[in-house]
Backbone atoms as SQL, in Angstrom:
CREATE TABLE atoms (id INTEGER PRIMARY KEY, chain TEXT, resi INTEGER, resn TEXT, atom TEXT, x REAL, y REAL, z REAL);
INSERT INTO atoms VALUES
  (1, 'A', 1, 'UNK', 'N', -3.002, -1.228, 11.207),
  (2, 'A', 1, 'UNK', 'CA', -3.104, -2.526, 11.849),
  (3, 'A', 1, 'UNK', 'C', -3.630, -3.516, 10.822),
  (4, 'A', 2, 'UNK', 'N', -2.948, -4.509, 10.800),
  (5, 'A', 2, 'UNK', 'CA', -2.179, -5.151, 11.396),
  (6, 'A', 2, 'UNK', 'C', -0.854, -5.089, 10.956),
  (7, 'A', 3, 'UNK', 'N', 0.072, -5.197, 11.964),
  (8, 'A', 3, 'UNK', 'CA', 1.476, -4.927, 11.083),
  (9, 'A', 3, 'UNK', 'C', 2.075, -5.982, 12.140),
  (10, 'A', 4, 'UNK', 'N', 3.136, -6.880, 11.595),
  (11, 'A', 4, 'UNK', 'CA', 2.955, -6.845, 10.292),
  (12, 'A', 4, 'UNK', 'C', 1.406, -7.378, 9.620),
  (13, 'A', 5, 'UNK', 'N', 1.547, -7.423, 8.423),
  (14, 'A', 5, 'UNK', 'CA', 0.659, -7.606, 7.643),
  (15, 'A', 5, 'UNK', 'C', 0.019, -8.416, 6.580),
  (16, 'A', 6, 'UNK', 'N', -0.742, -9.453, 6.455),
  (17, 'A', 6, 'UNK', 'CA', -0.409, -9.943, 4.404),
  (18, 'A', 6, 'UNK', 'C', -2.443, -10.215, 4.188),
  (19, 'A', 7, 'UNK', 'N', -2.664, -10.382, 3.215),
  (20, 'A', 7, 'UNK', 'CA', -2.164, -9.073, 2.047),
  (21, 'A', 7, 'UNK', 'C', -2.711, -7.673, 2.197),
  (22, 'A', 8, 'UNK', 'N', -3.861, -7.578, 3.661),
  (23, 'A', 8, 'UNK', 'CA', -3.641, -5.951, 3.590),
  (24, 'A', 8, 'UNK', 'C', -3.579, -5.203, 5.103),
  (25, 'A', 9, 'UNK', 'N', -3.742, -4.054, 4.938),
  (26, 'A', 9, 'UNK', 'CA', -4.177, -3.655, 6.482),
  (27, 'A', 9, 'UNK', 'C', -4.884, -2.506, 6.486),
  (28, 'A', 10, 'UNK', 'N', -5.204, -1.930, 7.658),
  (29, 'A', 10, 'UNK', 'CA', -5.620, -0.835, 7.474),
  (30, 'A', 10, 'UNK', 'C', -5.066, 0.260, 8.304),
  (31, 'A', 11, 'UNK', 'N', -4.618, 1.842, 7.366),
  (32, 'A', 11, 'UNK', 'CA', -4.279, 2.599, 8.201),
  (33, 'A', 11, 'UNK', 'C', -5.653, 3.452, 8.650),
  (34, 'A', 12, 'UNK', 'N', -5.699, 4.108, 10.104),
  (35, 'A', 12, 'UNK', 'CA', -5.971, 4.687, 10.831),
  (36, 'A', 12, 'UNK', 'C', -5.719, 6.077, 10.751),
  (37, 'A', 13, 'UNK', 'N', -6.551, 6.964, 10.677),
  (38, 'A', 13, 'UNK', 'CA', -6.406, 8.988, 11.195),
  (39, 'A', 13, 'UNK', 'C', -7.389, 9.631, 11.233),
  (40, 'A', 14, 'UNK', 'N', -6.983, 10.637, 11.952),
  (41, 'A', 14, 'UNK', 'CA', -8.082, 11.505, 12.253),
  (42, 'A', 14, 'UNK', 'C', -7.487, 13.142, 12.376),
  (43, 'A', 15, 'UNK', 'N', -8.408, 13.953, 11.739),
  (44, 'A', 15, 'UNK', 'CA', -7.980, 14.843, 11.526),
  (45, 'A', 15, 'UNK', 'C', -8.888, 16.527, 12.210),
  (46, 'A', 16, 'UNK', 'N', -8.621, 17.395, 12.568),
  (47, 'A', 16, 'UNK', 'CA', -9.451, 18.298, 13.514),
  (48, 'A', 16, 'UNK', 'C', -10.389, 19.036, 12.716),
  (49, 'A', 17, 'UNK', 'N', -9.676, 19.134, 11.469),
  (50, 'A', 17, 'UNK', 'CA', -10.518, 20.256, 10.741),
  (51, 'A', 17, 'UNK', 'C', -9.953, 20.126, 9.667),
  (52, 'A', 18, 'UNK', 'N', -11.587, 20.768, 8.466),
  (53, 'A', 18, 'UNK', 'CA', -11.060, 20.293, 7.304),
  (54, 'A', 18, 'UNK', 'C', -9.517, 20.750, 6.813),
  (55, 'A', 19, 'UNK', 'N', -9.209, 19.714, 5.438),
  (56, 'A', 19, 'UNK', 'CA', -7.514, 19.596, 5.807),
  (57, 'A', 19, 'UNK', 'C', -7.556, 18.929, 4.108),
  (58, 'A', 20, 'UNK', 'N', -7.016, 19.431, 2.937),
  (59, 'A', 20, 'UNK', 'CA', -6.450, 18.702, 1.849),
  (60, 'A', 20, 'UNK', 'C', -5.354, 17.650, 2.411),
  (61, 'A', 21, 'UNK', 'N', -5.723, 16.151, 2.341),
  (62, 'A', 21, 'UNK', 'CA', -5.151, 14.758, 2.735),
  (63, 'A', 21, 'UNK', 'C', -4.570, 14.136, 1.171),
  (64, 'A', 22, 'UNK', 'N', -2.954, 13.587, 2.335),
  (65, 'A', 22, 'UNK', 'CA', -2.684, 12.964, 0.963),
  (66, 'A', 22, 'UNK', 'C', -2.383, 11.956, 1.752),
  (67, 'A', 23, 'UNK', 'N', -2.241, 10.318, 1.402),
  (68, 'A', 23, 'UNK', 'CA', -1.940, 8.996, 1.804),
  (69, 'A', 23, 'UNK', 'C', -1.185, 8.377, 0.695),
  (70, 'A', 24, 'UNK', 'N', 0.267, 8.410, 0.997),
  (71, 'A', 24, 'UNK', 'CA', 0.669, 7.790, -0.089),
  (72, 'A', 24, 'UNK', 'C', 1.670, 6.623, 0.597),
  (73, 'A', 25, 'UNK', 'N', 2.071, 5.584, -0.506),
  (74, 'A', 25, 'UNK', 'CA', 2.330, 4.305, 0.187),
  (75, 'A', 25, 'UNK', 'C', 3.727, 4.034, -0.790),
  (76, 'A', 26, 'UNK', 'N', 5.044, 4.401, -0.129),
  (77, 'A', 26, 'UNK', 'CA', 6.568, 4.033, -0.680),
  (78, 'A', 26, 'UNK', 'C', 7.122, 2.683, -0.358),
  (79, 'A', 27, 'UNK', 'N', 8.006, 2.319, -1.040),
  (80, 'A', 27, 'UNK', 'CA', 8.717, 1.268, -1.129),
  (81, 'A', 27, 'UNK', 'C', 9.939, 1.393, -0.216),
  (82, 'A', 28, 'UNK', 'N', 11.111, 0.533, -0.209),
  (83, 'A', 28, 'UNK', 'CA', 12.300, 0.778, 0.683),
  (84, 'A', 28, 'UNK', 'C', 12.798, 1.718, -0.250),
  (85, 'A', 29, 'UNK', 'N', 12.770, 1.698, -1.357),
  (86, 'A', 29, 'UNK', 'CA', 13.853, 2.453, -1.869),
  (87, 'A', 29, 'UNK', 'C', 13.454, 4.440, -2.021),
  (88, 'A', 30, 'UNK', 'N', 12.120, 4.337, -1.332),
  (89, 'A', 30, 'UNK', 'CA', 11.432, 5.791, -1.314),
  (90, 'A', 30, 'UNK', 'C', 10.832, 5.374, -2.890),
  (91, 'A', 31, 'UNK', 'N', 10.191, 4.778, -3.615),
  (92, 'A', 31, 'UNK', 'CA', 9.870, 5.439, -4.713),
  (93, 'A', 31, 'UNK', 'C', 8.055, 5.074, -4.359),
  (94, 'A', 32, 'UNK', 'N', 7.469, 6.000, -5.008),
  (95, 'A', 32, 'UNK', 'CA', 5.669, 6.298, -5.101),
  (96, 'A', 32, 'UNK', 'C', 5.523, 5.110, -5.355),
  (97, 'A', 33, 'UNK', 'N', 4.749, 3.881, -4.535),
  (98, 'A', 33, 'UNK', 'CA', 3.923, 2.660, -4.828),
  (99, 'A', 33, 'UNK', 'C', 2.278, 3.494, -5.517),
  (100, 'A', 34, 'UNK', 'N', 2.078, 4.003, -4.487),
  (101, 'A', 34, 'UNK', 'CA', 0.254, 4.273, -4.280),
  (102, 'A', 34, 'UNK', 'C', -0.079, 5.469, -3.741),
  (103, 'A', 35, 'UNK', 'N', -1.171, 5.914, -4.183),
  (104, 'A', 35, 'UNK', 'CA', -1.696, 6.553, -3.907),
  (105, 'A', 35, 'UNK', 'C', -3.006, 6.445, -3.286),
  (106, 'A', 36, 'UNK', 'N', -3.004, 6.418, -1.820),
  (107, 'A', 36, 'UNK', 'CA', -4.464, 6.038, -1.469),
  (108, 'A', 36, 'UNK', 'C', -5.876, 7.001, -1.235),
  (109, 'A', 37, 'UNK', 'N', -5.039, 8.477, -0.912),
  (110, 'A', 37, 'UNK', 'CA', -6.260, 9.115, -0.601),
  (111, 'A', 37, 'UNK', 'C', -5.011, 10.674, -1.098),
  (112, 'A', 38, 'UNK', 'N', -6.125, 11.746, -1.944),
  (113, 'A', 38, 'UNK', 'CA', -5.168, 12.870, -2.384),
  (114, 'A', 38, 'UNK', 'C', -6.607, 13.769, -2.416),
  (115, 'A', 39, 'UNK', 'N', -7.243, 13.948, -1.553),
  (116, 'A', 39, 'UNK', 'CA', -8.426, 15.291, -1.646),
  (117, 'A', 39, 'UNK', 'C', -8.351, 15.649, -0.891),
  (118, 'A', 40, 'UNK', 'N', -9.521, 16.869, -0.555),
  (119, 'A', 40, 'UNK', 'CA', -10.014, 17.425, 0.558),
  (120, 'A', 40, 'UNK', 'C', -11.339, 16.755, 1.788),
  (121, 'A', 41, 'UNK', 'N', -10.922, 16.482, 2.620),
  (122, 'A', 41, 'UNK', 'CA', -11.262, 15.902, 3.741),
  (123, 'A', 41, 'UNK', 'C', -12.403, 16.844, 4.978),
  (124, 'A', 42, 'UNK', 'N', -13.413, 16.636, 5.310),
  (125, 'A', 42, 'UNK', 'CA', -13.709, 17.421, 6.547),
  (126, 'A', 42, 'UNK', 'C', -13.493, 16.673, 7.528),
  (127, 'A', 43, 'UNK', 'N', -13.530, 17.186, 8.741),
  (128, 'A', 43, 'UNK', 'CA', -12.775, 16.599, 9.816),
  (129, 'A', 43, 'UNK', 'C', -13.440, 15.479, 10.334),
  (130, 'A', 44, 'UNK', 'N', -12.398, 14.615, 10.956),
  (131, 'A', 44, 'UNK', 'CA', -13.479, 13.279, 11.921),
  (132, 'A', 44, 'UNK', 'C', -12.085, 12.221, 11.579),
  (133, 'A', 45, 'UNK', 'N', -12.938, 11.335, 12.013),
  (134, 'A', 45, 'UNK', 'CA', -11.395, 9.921, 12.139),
  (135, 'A', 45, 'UNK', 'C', -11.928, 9.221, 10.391),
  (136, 'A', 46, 'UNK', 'N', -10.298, 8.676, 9.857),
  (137, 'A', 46, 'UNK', 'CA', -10.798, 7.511, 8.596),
  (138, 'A', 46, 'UNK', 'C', -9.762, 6.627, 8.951),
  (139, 'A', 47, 'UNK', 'N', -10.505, 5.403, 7.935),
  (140, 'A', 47, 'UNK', 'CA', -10.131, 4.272, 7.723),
  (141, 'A', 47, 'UNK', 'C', -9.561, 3.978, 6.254),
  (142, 'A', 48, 'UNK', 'N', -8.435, 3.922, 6.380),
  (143, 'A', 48, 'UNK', 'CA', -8.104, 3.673, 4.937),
  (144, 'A', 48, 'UNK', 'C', -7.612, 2.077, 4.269),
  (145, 'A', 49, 'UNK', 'N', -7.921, 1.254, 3.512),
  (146, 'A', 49, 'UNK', 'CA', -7.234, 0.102, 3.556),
  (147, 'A', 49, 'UNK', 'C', -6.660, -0.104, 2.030),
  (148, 'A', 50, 'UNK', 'N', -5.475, -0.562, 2.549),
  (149, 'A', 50, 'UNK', 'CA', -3.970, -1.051, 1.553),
  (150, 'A', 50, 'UNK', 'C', -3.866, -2.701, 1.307),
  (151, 'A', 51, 'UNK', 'N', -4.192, -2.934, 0.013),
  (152, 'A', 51, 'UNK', 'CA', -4.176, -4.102, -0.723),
  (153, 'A', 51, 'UNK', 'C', -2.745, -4.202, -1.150),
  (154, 'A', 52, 'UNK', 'N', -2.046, -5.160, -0.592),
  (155, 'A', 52, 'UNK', 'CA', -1.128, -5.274, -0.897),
  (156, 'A', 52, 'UNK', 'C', -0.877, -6.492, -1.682),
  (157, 'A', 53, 'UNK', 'N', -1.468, -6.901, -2.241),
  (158, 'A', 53, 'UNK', 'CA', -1.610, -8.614, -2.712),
  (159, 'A', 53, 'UNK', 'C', -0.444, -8.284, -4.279),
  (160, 'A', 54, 'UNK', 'N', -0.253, -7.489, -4.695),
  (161, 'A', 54, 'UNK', 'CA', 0.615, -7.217, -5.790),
  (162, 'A', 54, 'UNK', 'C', 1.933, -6.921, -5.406),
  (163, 'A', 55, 'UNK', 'N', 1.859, -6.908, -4.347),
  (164, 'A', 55, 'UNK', 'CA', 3.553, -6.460, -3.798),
  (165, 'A', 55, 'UNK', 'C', 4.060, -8.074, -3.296),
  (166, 'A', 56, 'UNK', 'N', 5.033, -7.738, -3.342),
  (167, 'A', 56, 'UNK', 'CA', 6.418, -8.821, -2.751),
  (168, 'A', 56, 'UNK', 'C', 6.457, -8.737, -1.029),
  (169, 'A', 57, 'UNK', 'N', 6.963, -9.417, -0.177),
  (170, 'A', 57, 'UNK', 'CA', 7.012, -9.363, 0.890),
  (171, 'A', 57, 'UNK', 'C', 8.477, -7.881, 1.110),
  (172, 'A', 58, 'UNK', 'N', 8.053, -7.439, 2.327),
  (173, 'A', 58, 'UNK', 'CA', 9.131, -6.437, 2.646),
  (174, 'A', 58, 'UNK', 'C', 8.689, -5.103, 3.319),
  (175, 'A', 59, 'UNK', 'N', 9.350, -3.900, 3.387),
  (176, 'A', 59, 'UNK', 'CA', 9.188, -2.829, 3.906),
  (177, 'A', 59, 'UNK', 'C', 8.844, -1.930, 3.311),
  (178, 'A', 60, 'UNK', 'N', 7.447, -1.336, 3.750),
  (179, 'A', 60, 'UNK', 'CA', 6.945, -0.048, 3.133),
  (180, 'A', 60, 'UNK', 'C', 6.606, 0.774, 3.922),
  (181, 'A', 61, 'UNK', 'N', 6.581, 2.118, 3.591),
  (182, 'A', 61, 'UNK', 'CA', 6.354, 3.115, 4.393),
  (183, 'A', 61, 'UNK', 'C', 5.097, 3.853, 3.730),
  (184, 'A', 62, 'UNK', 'N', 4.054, 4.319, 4.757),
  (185, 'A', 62, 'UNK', 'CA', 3.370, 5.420, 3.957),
  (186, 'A', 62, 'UNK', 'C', 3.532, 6.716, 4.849),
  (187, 'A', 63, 'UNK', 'N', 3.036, 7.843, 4.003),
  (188, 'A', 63, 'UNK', 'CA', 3.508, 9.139, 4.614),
  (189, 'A', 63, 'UNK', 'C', 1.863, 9.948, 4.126),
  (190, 'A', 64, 'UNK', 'N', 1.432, 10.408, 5.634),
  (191, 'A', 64, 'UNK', 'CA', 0.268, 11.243, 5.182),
  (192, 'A', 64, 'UNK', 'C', 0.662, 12.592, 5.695),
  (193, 'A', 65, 'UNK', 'N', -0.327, 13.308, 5.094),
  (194, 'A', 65, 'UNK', 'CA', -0.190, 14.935, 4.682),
  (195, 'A', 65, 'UNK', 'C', -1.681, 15.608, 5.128),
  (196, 'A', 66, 'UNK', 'N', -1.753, 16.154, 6.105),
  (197, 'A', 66, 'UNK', 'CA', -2.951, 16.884, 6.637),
  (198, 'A', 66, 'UNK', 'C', -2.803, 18.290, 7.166),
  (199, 'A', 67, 'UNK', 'N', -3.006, 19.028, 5.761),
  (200, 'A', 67, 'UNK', 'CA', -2.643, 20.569, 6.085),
  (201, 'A', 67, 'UNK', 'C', -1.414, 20.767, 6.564),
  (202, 'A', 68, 'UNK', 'N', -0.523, 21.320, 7.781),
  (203, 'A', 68, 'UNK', 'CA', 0.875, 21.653, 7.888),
  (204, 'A', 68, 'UNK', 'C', 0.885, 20.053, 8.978),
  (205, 'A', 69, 'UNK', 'N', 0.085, 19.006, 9.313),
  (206, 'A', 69, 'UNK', 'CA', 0.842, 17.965, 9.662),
  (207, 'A', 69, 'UNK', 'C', 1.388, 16.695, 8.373),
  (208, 'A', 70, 'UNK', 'N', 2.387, 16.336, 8.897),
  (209, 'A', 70, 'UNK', 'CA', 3.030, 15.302, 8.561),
  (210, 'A', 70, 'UNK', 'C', 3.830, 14.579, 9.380),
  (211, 'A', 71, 'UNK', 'N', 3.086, 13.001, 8.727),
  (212, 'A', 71, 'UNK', 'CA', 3.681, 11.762, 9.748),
  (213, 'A', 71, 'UNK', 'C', 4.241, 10.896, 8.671),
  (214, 'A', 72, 'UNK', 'N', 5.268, 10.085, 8.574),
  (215, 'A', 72, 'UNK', 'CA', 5.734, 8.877, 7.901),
  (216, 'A', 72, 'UNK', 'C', 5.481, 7.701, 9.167),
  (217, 'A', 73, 'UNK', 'N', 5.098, 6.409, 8.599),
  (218, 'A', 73, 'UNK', 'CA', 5.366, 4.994, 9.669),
  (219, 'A', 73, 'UNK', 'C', 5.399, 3.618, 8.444),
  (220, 'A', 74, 'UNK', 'N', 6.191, 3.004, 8.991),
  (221, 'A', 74, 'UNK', 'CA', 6.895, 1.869, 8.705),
  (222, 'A', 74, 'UNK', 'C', 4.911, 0.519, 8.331),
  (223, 'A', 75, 'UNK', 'N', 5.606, 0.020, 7.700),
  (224, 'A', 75, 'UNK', 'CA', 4.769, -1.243, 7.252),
  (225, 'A', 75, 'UNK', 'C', 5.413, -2.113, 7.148),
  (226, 'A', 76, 'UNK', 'N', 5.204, -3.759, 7.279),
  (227, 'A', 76, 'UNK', 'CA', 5.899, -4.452, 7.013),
  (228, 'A', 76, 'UNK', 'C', 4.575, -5.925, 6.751),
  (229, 'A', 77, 'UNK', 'N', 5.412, -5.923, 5.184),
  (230, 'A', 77, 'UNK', 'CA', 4.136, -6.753, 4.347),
  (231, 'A', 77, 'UNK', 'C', 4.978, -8.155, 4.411),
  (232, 'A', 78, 'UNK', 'N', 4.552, -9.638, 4.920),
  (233, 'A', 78, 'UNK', 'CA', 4.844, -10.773, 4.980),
  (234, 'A', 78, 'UNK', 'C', 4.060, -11.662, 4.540),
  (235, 'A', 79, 'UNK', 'N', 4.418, -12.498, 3.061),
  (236, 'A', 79, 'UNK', 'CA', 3.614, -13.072, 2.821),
  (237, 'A', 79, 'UNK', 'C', 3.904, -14.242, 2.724);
């Protein structure tokens, strides 16, 4: 939230138990923008926030990784 967005937002998760987390933040074309979060995590809710002030307006996706879950969701940066 907020999406859309300018220049940042913040993603939201929570996870049950500890869990090696990855948060990474793609472009339309799929290629690696960022890397926001790549360790090991113990469980509870986070807040992560994405500066986007170097990017162009448009569509990004990030995709997190928490042990065998995985979610992708849409961003959309308007500036």
């Amino acid at each position: 939230f907020p999406n859309p967005f300018n220049p940042s937002t913040n993603i939201s998760f929570s996870i049950p138990s500890r869990a090696f987390v990855s948060l990474k933040v793609f472009d339309i074309r799929g290629r690696e923008i960022a890397t926001l979060i790549n360790e090991d995590l113990p469980a509870g809710l986070y807040t992560k926030e994405w500066n986007a002030n170097s990017f162009s307006s448009g569509v990004y996706f990030y995709r997190i990784k928490a042990g065998n879950f995985i979610a992708t969701k849409k961003l959309v940066l308007v500036k």
